[in-house]
C-alpha positions in Angstrom: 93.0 2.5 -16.7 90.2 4.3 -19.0 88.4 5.0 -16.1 91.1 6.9 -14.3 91.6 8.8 -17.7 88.1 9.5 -18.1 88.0 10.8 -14.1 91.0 12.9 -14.5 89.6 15.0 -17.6 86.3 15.3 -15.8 88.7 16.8 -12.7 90.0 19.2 -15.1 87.3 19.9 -17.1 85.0 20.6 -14.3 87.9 23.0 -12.4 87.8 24.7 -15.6 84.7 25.9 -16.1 84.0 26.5 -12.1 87.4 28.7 -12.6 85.9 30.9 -15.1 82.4 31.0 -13.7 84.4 32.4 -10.3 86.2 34.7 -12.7 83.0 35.8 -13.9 81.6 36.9 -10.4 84.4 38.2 -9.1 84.0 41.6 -7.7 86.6 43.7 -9.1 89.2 46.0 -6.6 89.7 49.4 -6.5 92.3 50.3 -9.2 90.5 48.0 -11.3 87.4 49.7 -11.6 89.0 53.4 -11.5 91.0 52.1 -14.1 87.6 50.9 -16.3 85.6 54.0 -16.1 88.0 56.5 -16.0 87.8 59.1 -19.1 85.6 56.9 -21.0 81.6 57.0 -22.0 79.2 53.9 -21.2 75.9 53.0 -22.4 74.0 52.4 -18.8 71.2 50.5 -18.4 69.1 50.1 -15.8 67.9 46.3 -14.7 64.9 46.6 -12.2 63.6 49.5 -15.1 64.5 49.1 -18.4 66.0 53.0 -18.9 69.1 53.9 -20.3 71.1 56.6 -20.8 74.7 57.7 -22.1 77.4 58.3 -18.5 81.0 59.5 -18.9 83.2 59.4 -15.9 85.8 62.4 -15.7 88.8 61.6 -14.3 88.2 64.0 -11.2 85.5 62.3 -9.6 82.3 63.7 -11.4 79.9 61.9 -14.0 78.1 63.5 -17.1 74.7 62.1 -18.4 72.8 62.4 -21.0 69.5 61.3 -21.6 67.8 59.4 -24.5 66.0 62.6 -25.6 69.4 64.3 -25.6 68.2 67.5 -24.0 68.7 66.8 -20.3 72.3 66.3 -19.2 73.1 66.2 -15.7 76.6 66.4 -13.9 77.3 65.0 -10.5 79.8 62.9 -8.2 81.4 59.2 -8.3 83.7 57.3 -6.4 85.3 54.2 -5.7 85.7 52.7 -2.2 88.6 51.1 -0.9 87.0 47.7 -1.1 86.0 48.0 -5.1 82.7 49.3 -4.7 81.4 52.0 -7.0 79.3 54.6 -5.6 77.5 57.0 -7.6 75.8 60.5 -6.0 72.4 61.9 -7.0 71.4 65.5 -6.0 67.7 65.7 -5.7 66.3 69.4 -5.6 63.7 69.8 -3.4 61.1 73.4 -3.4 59.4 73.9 -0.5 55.7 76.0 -0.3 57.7 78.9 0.2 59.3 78.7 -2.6 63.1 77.8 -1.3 65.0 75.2 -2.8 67.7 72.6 -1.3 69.7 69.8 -2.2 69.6 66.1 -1.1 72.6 63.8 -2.0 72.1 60.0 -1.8 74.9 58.1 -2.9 74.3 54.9 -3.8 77.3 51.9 -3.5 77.4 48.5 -5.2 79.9 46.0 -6.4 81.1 45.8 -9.8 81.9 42.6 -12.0 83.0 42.3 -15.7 81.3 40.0 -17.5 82.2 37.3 -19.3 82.7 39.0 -22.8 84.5 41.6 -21.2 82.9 43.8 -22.8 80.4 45.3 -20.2 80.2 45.8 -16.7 77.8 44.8 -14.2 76.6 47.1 -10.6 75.1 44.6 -8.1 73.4 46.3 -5.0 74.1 45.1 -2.0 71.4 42.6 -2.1 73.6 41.1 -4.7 70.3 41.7 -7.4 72.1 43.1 -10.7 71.1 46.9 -10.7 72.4 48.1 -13.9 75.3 47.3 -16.9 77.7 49.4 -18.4 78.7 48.7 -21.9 81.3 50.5 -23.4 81.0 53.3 -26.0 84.5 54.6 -26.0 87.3 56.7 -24.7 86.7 60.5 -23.9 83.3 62.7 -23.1 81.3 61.4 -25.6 78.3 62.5 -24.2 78.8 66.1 -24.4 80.3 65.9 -27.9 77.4 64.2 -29.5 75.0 66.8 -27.8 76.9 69.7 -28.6 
């Protein structure tokens, strides 16, 4: 009879913890990361790296940053996929020798988790390597009302 006791707690103890270690890499849907970002400021840091920088995302779609120096900001365009992923564009200026300029966008897509302490969020490429974290700094633009 102990035995049977003993091998039911281990049943649930065991589907316990592989529950929350599924909850923990569960890639989050669309509405839930719109609803994560949107109108608030995130500390991101970069993995592969080691840079951060300050991000807000605006509810219409484009992303402020500012930079540790707090001199460079930058403005540019993010999404969210139907299947959850969050895609982020760069523009790159390119000059040419004859002195004419143009833009290059790469957008770059990856999946995004919450972590444990729900407290941060976590971009995995599609390699599935961890690219970068977002950890929350609050609601609203901080990033241009610190710098201003």
């Amino acid at each position: 009879m102990t035995n049977k006791r003993f091998f039911f707690l281990f049943l649930i103890i065991s589907t316990f913890f592989t529950n929350q270690a599924l909850a923990a890499t569960r890639h989050l849907n669309s509405a839930e990361v719109k609803s994560l970002l949107t109108n608030r400021t995130f500390t991101r840091h970069f993995v592969k790296d080691n840079k951060t920088y300050q991000i807000y995302f605006a509810a219409e779609g484009e992303f402020r940053v500012v930079y540790p120096s707090k001199t460079v900001k930058k403005s540019d365009k993010w999404s969210v996929k139907d299947d959850g992923k969050l895609c982020l564009r760069k523009t790159i200026r390119k000059s040419s020798k004859q002195g004419l300029s143009r833009k290059l966008f790469i957008t770059k897509c990856g999946n995004v988790v919450l972590d444990e302490t729900q407290k941060t969020l976590l971009l995995y490429d599609d390699d599935g390597s961890l690219e970068s974290t977002f950890r929350l700094l609050g609601r609203g633009n901080l990033v241009d009302s610190e710098t201003e």
